[in-house]
C-alpha positions as CSV (number, residue, x, y, z in Angstrom):
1,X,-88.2,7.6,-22.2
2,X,-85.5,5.2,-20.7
3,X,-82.4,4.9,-22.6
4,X,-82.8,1.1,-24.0
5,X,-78.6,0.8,-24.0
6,X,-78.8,-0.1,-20.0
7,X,-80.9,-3.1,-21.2
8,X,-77.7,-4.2,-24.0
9,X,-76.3,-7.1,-22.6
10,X,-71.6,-6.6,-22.0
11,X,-71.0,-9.1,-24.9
12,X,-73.1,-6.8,-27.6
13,X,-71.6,-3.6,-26.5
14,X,-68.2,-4.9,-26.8
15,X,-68.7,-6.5,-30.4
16,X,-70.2,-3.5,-31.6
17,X,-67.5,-1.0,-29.8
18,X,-64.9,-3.6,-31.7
19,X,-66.3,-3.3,-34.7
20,X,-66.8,0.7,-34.9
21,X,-63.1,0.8,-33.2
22,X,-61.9,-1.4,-36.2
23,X,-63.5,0.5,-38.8
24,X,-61.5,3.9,-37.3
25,X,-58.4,1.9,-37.2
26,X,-59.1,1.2,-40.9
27,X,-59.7,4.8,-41.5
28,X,-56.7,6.0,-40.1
29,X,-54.5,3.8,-42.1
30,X,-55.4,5.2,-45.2
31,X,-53.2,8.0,-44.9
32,X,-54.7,10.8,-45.4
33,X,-58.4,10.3,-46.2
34,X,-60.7,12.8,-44.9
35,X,-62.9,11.8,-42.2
36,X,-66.9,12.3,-41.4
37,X,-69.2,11.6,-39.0
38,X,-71.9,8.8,-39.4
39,X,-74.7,7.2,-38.5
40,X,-73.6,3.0,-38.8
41,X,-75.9,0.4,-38.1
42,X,-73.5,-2.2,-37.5
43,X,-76.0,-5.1,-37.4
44,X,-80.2,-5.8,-37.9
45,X,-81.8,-5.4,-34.8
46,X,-82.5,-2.6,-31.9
47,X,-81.4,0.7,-31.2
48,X,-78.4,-0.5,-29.7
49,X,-77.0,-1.5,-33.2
50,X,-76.8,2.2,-34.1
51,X,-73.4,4.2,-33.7
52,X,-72.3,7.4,-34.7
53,X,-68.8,7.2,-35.5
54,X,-66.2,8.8,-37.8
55,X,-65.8,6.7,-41.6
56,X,-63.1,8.0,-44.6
57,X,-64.9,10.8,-46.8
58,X,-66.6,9.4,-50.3
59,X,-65.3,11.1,-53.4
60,X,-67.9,11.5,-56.4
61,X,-67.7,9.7,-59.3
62,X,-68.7,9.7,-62.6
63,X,-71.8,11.8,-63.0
64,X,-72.2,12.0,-59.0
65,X,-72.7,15.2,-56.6
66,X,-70.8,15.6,-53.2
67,X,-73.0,17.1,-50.9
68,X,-72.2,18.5,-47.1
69,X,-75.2,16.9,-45.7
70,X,-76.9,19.8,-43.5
71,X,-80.1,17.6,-42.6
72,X,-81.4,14.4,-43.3
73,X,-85.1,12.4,-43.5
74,X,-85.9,9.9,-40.6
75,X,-88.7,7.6,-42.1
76,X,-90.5,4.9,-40.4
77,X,-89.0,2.1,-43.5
78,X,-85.7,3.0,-41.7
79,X,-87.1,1.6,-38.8
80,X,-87.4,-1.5,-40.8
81,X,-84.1,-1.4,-42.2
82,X,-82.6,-1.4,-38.7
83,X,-84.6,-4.5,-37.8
84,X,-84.0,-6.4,-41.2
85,X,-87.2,-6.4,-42.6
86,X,-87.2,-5.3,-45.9
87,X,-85.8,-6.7,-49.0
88,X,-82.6,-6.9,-49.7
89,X,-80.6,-4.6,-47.6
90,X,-76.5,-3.8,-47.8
91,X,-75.4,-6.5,-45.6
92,X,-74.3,-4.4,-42.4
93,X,-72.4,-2.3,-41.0
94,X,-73.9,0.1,-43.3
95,X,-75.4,4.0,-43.0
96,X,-79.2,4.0,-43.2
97,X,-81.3,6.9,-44.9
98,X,-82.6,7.7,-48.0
99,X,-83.2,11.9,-48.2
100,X,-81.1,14.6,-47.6
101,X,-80.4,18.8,-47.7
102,X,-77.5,20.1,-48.2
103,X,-75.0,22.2,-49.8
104,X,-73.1,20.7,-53.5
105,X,-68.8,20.0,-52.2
106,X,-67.8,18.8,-55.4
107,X,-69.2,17.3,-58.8
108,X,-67.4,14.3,-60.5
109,X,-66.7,13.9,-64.1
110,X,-69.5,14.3,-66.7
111,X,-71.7,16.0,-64.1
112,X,-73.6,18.7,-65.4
113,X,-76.5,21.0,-63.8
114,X,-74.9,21.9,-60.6
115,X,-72.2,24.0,-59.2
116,X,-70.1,24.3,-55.8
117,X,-72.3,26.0,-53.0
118,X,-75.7,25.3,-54.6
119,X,-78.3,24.3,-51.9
120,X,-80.0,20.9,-52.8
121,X,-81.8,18.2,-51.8
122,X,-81.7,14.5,-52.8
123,X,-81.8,11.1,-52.9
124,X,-79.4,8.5,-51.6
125,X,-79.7,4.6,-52.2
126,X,-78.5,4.3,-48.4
127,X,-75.8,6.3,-46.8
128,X,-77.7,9.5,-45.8
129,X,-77.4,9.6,-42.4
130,X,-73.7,11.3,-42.8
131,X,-71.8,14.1,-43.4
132,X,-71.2,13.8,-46.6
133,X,-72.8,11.8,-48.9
134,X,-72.2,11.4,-53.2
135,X,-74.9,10.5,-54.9
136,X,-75.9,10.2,-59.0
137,X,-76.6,14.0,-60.3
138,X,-80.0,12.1,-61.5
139,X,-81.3,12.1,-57.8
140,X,-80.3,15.2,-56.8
141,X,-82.6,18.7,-57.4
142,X,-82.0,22.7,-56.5
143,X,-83.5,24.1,-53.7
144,X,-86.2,27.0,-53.6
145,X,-84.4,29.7,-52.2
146,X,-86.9,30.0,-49.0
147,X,-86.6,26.7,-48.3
148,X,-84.9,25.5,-45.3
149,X,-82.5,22.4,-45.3
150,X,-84.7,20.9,-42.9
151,X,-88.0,21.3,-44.7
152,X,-85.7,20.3,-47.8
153,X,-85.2,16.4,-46.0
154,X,-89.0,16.2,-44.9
155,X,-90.0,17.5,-49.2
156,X,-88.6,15.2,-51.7
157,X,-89.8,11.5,-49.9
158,X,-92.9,12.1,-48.9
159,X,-94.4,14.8,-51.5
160,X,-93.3,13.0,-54.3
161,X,-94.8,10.0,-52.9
162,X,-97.7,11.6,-52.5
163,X,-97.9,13.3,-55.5
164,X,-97.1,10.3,-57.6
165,X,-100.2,8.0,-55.5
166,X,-102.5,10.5,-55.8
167,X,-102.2,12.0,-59.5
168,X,-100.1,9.2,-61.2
169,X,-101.7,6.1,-59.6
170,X,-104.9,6.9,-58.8
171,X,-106.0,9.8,-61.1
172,X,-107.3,12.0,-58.4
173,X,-109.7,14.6,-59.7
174,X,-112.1,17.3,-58.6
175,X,-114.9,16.0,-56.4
176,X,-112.8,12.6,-55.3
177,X,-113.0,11.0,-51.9
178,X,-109.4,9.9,-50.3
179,X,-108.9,8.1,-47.1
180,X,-105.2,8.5,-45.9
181,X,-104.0,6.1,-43.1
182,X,-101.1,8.1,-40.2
183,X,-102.6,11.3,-41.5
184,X,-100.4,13.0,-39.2
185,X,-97.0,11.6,-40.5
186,X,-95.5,12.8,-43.2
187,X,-96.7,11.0,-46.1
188,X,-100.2,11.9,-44.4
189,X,-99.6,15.4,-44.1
190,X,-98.3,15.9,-47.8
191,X,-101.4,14.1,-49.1
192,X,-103.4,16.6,-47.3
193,X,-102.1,19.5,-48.4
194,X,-102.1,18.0,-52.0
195,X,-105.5,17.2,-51.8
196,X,-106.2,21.1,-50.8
197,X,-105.0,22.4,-54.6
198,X,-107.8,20.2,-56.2
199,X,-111.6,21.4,-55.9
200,X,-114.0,19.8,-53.8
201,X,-112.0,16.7,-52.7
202,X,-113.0,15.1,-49.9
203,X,-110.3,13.8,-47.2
204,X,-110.7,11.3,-44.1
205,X,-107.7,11.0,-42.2
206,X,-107.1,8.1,-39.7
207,X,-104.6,9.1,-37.1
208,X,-104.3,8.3,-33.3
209,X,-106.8,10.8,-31.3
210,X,-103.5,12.4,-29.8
211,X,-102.8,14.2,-33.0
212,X,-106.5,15.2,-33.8
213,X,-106.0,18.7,-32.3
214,X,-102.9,19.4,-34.3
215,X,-103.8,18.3,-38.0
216,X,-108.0,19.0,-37.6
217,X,-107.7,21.1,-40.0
218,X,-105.8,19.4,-42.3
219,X,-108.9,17.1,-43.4
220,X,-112.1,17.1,-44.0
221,X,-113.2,14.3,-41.5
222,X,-111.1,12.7,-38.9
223,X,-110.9,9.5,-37.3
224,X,-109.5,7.6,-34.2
225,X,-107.5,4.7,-35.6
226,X,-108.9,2.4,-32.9
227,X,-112.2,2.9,-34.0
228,X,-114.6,0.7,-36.5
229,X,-114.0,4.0,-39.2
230,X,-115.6,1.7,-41.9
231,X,-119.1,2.3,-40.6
232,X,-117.9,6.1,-39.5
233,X,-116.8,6.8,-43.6
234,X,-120.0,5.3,-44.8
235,X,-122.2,7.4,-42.1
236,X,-120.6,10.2,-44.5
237,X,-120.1,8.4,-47.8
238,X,-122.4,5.4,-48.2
239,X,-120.9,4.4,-51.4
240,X,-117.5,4.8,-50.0
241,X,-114.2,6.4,-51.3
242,X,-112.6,6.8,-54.0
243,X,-109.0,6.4,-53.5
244,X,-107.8,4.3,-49.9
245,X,-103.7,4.9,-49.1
246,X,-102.8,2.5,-46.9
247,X,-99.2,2.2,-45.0
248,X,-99.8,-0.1,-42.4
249,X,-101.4,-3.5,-44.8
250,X,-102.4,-6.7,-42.4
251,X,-106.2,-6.1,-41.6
252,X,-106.9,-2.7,-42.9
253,X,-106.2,-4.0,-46.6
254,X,-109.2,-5.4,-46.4
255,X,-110.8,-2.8,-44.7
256,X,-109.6,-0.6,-47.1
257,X,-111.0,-2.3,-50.5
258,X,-114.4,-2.7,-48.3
259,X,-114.5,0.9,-48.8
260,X,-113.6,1.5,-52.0
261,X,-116.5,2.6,-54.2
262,X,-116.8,1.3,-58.0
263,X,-113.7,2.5,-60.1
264,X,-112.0,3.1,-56.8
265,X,-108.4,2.8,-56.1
266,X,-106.4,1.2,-52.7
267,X,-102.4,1.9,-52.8
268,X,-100.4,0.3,-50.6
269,X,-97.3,2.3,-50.2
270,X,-95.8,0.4,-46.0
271,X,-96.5,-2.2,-43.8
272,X,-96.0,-0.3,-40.6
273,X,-98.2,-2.7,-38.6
274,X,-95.3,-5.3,-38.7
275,X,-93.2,-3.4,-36.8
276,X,-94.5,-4.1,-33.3
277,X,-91.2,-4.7,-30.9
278,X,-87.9,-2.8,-31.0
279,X,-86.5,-5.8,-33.0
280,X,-88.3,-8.0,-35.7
281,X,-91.0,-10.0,-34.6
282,X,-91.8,-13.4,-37.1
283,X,-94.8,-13.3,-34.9
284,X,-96.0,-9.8,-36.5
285,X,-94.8,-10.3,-39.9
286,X,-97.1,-13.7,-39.8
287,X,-99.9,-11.6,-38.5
288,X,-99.8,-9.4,-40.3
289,X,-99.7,-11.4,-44.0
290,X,-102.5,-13.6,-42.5
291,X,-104.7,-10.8,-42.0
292,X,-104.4,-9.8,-45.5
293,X,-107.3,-10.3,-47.9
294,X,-106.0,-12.7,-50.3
295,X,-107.3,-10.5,-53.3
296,X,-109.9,-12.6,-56.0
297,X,-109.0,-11.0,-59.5
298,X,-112.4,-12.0,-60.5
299,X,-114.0,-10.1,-57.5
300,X,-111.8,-7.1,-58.6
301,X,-113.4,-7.2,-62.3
302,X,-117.0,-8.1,-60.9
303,X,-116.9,-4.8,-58.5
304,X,-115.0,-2.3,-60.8
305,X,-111.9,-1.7,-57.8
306,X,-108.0,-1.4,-58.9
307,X,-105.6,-2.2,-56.3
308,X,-102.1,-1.0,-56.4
309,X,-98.5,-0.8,-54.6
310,X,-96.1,2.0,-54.4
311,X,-92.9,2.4,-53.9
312,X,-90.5,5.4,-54.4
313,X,-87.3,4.2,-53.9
314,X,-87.9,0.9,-56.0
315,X,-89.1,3.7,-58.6
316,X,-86.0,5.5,-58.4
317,X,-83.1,2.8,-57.5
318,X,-84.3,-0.6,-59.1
319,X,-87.2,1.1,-62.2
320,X,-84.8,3.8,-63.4
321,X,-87.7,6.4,-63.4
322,X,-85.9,9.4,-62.3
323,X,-87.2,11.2,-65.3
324,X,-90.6,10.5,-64.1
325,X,-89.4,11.6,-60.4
326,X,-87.8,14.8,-62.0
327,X,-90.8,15.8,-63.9
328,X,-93.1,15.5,-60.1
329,X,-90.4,17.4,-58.1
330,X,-90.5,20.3,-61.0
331,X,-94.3,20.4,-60.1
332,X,-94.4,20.2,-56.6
333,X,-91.4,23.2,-56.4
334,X,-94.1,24.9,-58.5
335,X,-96.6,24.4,-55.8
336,X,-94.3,25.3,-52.8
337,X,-92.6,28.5,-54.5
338,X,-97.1,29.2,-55.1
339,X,-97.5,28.4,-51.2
340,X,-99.7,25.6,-52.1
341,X,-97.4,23.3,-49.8
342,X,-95.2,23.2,-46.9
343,X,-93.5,20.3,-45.4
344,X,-94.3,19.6,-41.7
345,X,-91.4,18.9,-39.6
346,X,-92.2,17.4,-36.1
347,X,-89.1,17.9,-34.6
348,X,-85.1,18.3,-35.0
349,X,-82.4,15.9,-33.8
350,X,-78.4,15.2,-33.8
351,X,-77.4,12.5,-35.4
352,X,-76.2,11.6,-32.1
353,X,-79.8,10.6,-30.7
354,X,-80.6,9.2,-33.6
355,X,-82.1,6.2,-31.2
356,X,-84.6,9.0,-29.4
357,X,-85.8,10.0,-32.6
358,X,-86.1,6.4,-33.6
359,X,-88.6,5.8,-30.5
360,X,-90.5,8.6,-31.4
361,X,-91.4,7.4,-35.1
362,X,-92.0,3.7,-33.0
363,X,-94.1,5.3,-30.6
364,X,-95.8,7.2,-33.8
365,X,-95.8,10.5,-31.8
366,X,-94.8,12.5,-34.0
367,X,-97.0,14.9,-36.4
368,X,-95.2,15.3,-39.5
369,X,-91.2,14.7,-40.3
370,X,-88.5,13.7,-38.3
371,X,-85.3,15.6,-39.1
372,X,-81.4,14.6,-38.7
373,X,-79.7,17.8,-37.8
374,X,-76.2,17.3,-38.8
375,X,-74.6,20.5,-37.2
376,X,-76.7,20.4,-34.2
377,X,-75.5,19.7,-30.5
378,X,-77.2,16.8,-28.7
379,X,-79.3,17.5,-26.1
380,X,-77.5,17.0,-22.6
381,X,-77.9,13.4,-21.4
382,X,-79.7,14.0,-18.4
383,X,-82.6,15.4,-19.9
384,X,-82.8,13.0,-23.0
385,X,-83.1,10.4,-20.0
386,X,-85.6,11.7,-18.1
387,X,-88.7,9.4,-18.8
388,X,-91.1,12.3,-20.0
389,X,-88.4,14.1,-22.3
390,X,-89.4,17.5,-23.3
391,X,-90.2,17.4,-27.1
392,X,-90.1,20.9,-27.4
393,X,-86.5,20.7,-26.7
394,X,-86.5,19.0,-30.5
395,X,-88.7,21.6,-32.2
396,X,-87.9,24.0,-34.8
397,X,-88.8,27.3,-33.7
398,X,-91.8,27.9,-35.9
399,X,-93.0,24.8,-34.5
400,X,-93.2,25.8,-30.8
């Protein structure tokens, strides 16, 4: 893979050098705040408005938990983020990333439940991609003790996600049908192996053939995503499926209430297909809502089908549902500490090729979750460079 920052044009690297240098400069005056490294986007766009660079250390507040970040989640809505496409982001630079491991630093006032040196995972409204991050005690839960911190970043996003689609959202119960869109990402994975603790479900995944070898077994039936799978799931299920996740909207929205069977459910949880280029394309964004069945509420009554959206974070930050959130993590932790479930992790990066691992989600070629290695070493230049990078240089041992 090329390194895109050859393509940056003199003027961008020197605005963005000036601003990182300026916020250091800003750092240092303070005296004698503690420093940390981080991952700053410093404006929406490519990879070459990421930096890592050093910013003063936060201090928890009331009811918050400092955390020495250990590993952190790279999703594909960070891709978003970088490019400007979702709602409402912290006007930049800001640190990107919502999930993170690590170890409990400090607790500010009126913060009960956790104690210095307890091993946790959590999440952060922004700001994970550092090394240290404080967020509310609310968002923040105990790890199992055989969990790794890097299986803790790829657990609380996309399991609770999953969890909350398939038993909260769409009532799944023994004997259902669910089709599952990027059943090799993480999100995919987790719904898989969620699936596996209920009797006689029935799972068909939709991945790119590249992955079929690695997550087979993961499903019941498996399809190409470049492939007419509508007629492929009826071959197997005439009447359909019960429950269709969808993260990629645009035309397989309407492919995915097609399938729906009376009583069935379609969740939208992304909207991965408007992410095309390395920056945002209107071009995609249009496509993509044009291609979107504009949903009849009177065909939804007349055909028995419920159609939903999900999102976690919006659950968490904007709905105040933590409660709700608290009461699936205590389940899944259950499961895990059972061997029910185990996060996939694809692969592990430093924070310093934060861009590489960015390319890889793009590319979606990886099989599972993406992990932020804060204490690791980058990978020497040359061999990031190389246009055929070895990915195994990335992988956490059990992986290889």
């Amino acid at each position: 893979m090329a390194k895109e920052g050859a393509d940056m044009t003199e003027e961008t690297e020197y605005m963005i050098d000036k601003n990182v240098s300026k916020e250091a400069e800003n750092v240092e005056s303070s005296g004698d705040a503690k420093e940390m490294r981080a991952v700053v986007l410093a404006g929406f766009g490519g990879l070459n408005k990421l930096r890592v660079t050093k910013k003063a250390m936060p201090e928890p507040q009331d009811g918050e938990v400092k955390i020495r970040v250990k590993a952190c989640g790279l999703n594909f809505l960070d891709l978003m983020v970088r490019q400007g496409t979702v709602d409402n982001p912290p006007k930049p630079p800001l640190v990107p990333g919502f999930e993170c491991s690590g170890i409990v630093e400090s607790v500010g006032e009126n913060t009960t439940g956790f104690e210095i040196g307890d091993r946790v995972m959590a999440f952060v409204n922004y700001n994970a991609w550092a090394e240290v991050v404080c967020t509310p005690v609310d968002f923040v839960y105990k790890m199992p003790e055989e969990m790794t911190f890097a299986e803790a970043a790829a657990f609380s996003l996309n399991f609770v996600a999953a969890y909350m689609m398939l038993f909260e959202v769409a009532n799944l119960r023994e004997g259902m049908s669910v089709l599952v869109h990027s059943a090799g990402g993480g999100v995919g994975q987790a719904v898989a192996q969620l699936c596996s603790t209920v009797p006689n479900v029935t799972v068909f995944g939709i991945a790119s053939c590249f992955k079929h070898a690695a997550i087979r077994d993961s499903v019941t039936h498996l399809f190409d995503r470049n492939v007419d799978y509508i007629q492929e799931v009826k071959k197997i299920s005439p009447e359909g499926v019960d429950i269709v996740l969808d993260c990629l909207c645009g035309e397989n929205t309407a492919k995915g209430l097609t399938l729906l069977r009376p009583l069935g459910t379609y969740i939208l949880y992304g909207a991965s297909n408007m992410v095309t280029g390395e920056t945002k394309s209107f071009f995609s964004f249009a496509k993509s809502w044009w291609q979107v069945e504009k949903v009849n509420p009177i065909k939804l009554y007349e055909e028995n089908k419920v159609i939903a959206g999900f999102s976690l974070l919006n659950l968490l930050f904007k709905h105040g549902k933590c409660s709700l959130v608290k009461s699936v993590m205590d389940k899944l932790l259950c499961l895990y500490d059972q061997k029910k479930i185990k996060p996939v992790v694809d692969s592990l990066w430093a924070l310093e090729e934060v861009k590489e691992a960015m390319q890889r989600i793009h590319d979606r070629g990886n099989i599972g979750k993406l992990i932020l290695d804060v204490e690791k070493s980058p990978t020497p230049l040359l061999t990031i460079c190389m246009p055929s990078y070895d990915i195994n240089k990335h992988k956490i041992p059990f992986m290889n």
